[in-house]
Each structure stands twice: as C-alpha cells, then as structure tokens.
C-alpha positions as CSV (number, residue, x, y, z in Angstrom):
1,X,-66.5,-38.7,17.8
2,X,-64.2,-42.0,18.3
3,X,-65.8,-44.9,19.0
4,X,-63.5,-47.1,21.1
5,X,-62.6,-50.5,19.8
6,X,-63.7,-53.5,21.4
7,X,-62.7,-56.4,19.1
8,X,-58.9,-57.4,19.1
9,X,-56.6,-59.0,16.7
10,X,-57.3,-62.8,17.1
11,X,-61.4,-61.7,16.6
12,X,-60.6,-59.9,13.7
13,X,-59.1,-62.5,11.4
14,X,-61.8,-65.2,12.5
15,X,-64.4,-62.7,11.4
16,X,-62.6,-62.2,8.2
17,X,-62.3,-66.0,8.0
18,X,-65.8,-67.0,8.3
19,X,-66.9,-63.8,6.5
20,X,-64.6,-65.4,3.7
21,X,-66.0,-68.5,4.0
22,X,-69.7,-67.8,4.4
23,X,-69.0,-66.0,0.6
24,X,-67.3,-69.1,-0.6
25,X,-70.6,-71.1,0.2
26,X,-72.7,-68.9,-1.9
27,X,-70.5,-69.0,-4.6
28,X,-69.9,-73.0,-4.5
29,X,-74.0,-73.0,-4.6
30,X,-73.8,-74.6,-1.1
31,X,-75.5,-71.8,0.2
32,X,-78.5,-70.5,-2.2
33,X,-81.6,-68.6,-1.5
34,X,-82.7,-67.0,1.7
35,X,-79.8,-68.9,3.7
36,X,-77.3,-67.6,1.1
37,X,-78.4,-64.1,1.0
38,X,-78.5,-64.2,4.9
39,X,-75.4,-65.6,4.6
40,X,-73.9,-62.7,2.6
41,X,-75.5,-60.8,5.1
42,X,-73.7,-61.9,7.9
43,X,-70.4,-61.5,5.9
44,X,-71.1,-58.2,5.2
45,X,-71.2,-57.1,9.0
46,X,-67.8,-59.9,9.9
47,X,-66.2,-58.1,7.5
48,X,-67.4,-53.9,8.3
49,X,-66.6,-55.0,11.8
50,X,-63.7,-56.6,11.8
51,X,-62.4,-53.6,9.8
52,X,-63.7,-50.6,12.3
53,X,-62.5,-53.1,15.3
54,X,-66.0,-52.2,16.5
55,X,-68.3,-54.8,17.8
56,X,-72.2,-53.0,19.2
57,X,-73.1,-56.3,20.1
58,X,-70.4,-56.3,22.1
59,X,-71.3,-53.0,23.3
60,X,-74.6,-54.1,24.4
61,X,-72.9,-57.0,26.4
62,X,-70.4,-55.0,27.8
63,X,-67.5,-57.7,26.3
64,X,-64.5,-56.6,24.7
65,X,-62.0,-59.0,23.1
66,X,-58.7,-56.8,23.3
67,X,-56.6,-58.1,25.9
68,X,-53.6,-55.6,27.0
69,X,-50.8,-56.5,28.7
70,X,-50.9,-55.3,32.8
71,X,-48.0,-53.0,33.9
72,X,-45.6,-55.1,36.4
C-alpha cells in the first residue's frame, strides 16, 4: 500500500531545517532536559516526515502542501 504524499518540496527542507536546528540547541545546552528531549522529539518526526513526504497531521486536516502546475 502507497501512501500518497502530501508535503512538497519547500515543506520539506524547512522541516529539515528546524529539525537541524532544534538538534543544534540540545547540543549547544540551550535546550536541556524535558524541553531538549521534546525537542529531539520533534526533530525526529521533521525529519521521518520530511523524508516519506508524508504528513498524518496533514491528513487529518485534509491540507497538502504540493502545489502542481494546472494544465492550460
């Protein structure tokens, strides 16, 4: 079974960015304890994500952030 990707190019790398980021902080010690494992977390699903271009939040919202070009 396919699951259908809902999460285009442009959400992709700003989930890999912040996913980036948010690892950055816990490894500075900006982030530390609960917020820093949360915000491992959080990378953890940017990133898994971003890779399978599948969003089920965006599922559940019916949203979908691949925009194709319309056929003149």
């Amino acid at each position: 079974m396919k699951i259908k990707s809902n999460i285009g190019t442009a959400d992709r790398a700003i989930r890999l960015l912040l996913a980036i980021v948010l690892i950055a902080l816990f490894y500075s010690g900006i982030l530390q304890g609960i917020p820093g494992v949360i915000g491992l977390i959080l990378a953890l699903l940017l990133t898994v994500t971003s890779l399978v271009s599948f969003c089920p939040i965006y599922r559940v919202f019916k949203l979908n952030s691949i925009f194709s070009k319309k056929e003149p």
